[in-house]
C-alpha positions in Angstrom: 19.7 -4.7 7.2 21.3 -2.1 9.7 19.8 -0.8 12.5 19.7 3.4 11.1 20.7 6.3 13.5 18.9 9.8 11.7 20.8 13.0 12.4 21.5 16.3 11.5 20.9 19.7 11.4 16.9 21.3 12.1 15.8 21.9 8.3 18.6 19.6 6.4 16.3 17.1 5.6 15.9 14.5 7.7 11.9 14.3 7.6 13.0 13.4 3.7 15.2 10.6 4.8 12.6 9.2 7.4 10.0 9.4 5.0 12.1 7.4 1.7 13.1 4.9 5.2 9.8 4.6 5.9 8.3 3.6 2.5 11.7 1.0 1.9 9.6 -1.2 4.5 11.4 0.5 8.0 9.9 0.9 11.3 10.3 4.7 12.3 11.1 6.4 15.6 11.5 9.9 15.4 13.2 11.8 18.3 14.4 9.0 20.4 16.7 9.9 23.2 19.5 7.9 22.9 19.3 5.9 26.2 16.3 4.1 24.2 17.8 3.2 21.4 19.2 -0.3 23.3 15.0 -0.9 24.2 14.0 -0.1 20.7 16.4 -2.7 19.4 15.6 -5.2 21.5 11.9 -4.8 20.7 12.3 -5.0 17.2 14.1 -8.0 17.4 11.3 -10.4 19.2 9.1 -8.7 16.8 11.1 -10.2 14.0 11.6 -6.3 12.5 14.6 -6.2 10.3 14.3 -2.7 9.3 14.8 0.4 11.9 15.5 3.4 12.0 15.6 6.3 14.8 15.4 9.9 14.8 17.7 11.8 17.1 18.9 15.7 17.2 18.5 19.1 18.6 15.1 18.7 19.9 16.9 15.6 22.1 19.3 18.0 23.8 18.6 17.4 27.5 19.3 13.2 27.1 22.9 13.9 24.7 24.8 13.2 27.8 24.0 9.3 26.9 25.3 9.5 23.8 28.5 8.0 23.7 27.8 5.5 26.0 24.1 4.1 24.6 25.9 4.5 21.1 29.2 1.9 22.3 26.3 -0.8 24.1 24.2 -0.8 21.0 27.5 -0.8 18.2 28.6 -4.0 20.3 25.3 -5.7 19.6 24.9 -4.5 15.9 27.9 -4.5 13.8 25.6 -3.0 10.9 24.7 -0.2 12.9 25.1 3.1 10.8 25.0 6.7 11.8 23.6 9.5 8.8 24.1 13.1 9.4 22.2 15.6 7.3 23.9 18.8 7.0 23.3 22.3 4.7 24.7 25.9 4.5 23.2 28.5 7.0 21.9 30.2 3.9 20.1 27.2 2.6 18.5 26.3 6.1 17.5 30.5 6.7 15.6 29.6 3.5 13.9 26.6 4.0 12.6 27.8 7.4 11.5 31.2 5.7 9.4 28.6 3.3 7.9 26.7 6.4 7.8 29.3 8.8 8.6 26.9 11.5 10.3 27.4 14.7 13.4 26.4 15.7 13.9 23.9 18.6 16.5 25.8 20.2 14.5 29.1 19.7 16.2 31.9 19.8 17.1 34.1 16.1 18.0 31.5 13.4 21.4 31.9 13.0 22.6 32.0 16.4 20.2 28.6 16.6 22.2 27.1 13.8 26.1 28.0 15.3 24.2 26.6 18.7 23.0 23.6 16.9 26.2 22.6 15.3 28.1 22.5 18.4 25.2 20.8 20.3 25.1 17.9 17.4 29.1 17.7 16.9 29.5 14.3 18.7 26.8 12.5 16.6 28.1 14.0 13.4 31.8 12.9 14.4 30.3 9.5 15.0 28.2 9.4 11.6 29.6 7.0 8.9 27.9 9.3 6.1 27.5 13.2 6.2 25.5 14.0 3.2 25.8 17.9 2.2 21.6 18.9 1.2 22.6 22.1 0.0 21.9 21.5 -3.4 19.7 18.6 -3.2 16.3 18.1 -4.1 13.9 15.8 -1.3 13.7 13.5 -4.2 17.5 13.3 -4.9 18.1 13.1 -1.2 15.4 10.2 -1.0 17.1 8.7 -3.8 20.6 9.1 -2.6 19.6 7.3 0.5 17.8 4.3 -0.7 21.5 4.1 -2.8 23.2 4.4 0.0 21.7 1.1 1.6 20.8 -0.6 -1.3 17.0 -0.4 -0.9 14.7 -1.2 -3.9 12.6 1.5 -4.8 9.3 -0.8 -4.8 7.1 0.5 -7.4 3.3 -0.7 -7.5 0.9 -0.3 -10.5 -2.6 -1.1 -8.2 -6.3 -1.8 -10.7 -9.4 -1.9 -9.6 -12.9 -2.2 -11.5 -16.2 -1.1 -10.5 -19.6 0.7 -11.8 -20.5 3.9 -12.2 -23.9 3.6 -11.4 -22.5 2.8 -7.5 -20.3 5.8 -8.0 -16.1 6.0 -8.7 -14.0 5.4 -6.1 -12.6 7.7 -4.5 -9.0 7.1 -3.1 -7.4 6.4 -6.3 -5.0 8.4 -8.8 -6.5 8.0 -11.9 -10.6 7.0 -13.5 -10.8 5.5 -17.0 -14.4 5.6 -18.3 -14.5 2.5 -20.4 -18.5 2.5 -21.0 -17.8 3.1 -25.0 -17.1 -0.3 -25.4 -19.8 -2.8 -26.6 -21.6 -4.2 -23.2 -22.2 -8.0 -22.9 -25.3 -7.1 -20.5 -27.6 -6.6 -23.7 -26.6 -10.5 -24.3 -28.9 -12.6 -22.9 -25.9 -15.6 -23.1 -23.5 -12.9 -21.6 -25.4 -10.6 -19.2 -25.0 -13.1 -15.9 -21.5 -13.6 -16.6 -18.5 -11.6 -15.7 -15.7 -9.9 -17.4 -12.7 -12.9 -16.1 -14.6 -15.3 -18.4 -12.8 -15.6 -22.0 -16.2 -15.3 -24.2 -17.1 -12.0 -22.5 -13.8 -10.8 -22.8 -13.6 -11.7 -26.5 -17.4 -9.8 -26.4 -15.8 -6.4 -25.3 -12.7 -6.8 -27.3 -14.6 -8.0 -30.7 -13.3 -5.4 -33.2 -10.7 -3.2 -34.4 -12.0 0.3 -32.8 -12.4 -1.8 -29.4 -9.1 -2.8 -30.0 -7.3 0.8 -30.9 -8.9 2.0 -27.4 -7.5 -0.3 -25.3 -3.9 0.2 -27.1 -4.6 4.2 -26.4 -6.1 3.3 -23.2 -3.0 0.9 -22.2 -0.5 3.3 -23.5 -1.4 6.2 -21.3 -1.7 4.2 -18.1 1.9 2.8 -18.8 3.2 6.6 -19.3 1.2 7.8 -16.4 2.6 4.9 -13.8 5.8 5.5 -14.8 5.7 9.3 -14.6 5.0 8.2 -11.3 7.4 6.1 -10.5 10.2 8.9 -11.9 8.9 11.3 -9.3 9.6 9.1 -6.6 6.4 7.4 -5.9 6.3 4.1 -4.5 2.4 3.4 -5.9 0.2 4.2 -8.4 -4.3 3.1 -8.6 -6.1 3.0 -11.6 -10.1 2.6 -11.5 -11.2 1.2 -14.4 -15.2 2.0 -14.9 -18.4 0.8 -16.8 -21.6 0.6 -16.4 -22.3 -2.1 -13.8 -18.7 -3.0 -12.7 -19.8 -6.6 -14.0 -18.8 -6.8 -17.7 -15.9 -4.2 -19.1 -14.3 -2.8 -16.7 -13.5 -5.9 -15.2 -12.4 -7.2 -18.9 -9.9 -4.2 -19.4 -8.2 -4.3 -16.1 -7.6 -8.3 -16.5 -5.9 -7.5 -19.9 -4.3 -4.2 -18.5 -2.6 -6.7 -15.9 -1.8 -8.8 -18.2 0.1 -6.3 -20.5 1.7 -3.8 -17.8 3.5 -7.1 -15.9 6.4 -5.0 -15.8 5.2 -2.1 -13.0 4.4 -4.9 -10.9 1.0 -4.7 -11.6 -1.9 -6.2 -9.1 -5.2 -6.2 -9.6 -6.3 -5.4 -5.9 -10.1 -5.4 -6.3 -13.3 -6.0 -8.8 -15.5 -3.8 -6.3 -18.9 -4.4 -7.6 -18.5 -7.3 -9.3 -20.9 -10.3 -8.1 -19.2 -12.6 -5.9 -21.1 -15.3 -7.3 -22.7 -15.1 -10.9 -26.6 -15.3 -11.3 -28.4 -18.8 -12.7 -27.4 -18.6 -16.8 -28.7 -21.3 -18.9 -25.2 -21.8 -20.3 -23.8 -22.1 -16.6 -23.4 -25.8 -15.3 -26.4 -26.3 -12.4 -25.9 -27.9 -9.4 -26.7 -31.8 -9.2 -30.7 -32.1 -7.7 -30.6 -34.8 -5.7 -33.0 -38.0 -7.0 -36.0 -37.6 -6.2 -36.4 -40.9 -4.3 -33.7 -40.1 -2.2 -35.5 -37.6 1.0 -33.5 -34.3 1.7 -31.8 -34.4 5.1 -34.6 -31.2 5.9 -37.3 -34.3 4.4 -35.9 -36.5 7.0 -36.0 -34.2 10.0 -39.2 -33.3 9.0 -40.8 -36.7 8.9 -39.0 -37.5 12.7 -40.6 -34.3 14.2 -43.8 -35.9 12.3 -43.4 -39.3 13.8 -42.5 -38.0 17.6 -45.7 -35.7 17.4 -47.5 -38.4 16.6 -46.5 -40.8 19.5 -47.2 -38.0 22.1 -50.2 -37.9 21.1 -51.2 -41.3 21.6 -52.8 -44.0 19.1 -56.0 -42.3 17.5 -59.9 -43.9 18.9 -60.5 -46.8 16.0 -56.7 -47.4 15.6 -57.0 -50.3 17.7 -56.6 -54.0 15.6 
């Protein structure tokens, strides 16, 4: 995986870039000097870090003079080391700053700062193996044109969760299905101290055709709104799934949803309020008791502390033979 050199001009994207870098698994440095660059490599590598990328422009200005130099030391160490230059019309860039109402790093009246800022960054952009043109690019089509451009995977996570809503929803997720419409095992006295991974509950939520045409609607709309997400350039995607307790359904129907959405890479990352270990049920194997002419091991520290109290004590008047 190359070591990744981020340049370009102040507004033509290269927060974008970091950012798409950033979520493909890389470790970020924004506005290195270049003198670092050799440090930062060598870091990463007795880290084991594969992935890096640095951040260097305009706002960089007073350590450019190292350029050429800390760019030939680190090229002879990394053959994969790539240069990206981001670059837009002065129109284009007058815009986007009128939308952020930043200032520019060289700060003087914008389009002087751009003229100053193309000559300042000329040596890095003649260096650059790609110059990509953001004029007419969306962040998401930039993003996307750079994961292309190094053949990152655009990892996509579909992340379930159940819990109750008497402990109230979570709430650092994307999306709440209220699933407290289907028929509750807790009104079963076989079913109520079991939990929703266990077949016969499952087959208890799921027992008839109106149970059945939820899920499907249910399933169906978390499928089109992962992958709506996914399409807009979103790496991951959580879905709480709710009932009552947290015990029964909700941990039923994100089992199944799981099961059936495989193909967003689906994980089920917690049951939140699930018990970690079931109550006593009568239909629940017990554990062994151990015979009763067999002493505990508390029994037999208890009669030792007995027997030592006694000899302290002494032999009791009449115990004499």
């Amino acid at each position: 995986m190359p070591f990744v050199v981020v340049s370009g001009l102040s507004g033509s994207g290269k927060s974008t870039v970091l950012r798409a870098l950033e979520d493909a698994g890389f470790f970020i440095t924004d506005n290195l000097p270049p003198e670092l660059w050799g440090t930062l490599h060598d870091l990463a590598q007795a880290r084991g870090l594969t992935r890096v990328a640095v951040s260097t422009d305009a706002r960089t200005r007073e350590f450019l003079g190292a350029l050429s130099d800390s760019y030939a030391r680190l090229a002879r160490r990394r053959e994969d080391l790539r240069v990206l230059f981001l670059e837009a019309t002065d129109d284009v860039l007058l815009k986007r700053y009128n939308l952020t109402r930043r200032e520019h790093p060289l700060g003087d009246t914008l389009m002087v700062d751009f003229a100053r800022e193309r000559d300042l960054l000329a040596p890095l952009r003649a260096m650059a193996d790609t110059v990509i043109d953001t004029t007419s690019l969306s962040a998401k089509e930039l993003a996307d044109r750079v994961l292309r451009l190094f053949r990152l995977e655009h990892d996509f996570h579909l992340r379930l969760l159940s819990f109750g809503f008497k402990h109230a929803p979570p709430r650092d997720v994307d999306l709440v299905l209220d699933v407290r419409s289907l028929p509750n095992p807790h009104y079963e006295p076989d079913l109520r101290d079991r939990t929703g991974l266990e077949q016969d509950v499952a087959r208890y939520v799921f027992q008839d055709q109106a149970g059945e045409d939820f899920y499907a609607g249910l399933r169906d709309f978390v499928r089109l709104s992962a992958e709506r997400a996914r399409a807009s350039g979103r790496h991951g995607y959580t879905v709480a799934v709710g009932c009552t307790g947290g015990q029964h359904r909700s941990v039923a129907v994100a089992t199944r949803l799981a099961g059936d959405l495989r193909d967003l890479n689906v994980d089920v990352t917690e049951h939140r309020d699930m018990p970690l270990v079931p109550r006593a049920s009568a239909d629940l194997p017990r554990p062994a008791e151990a015979p009763a002419s067999e002493p505990t091991h508390l029994d037999a520290r208890k009669a030792a502390a007995q027997k030592a109290q006694a000899g302290a004590k002494g032999p009791k008047v009449g115990d004499r033979g």
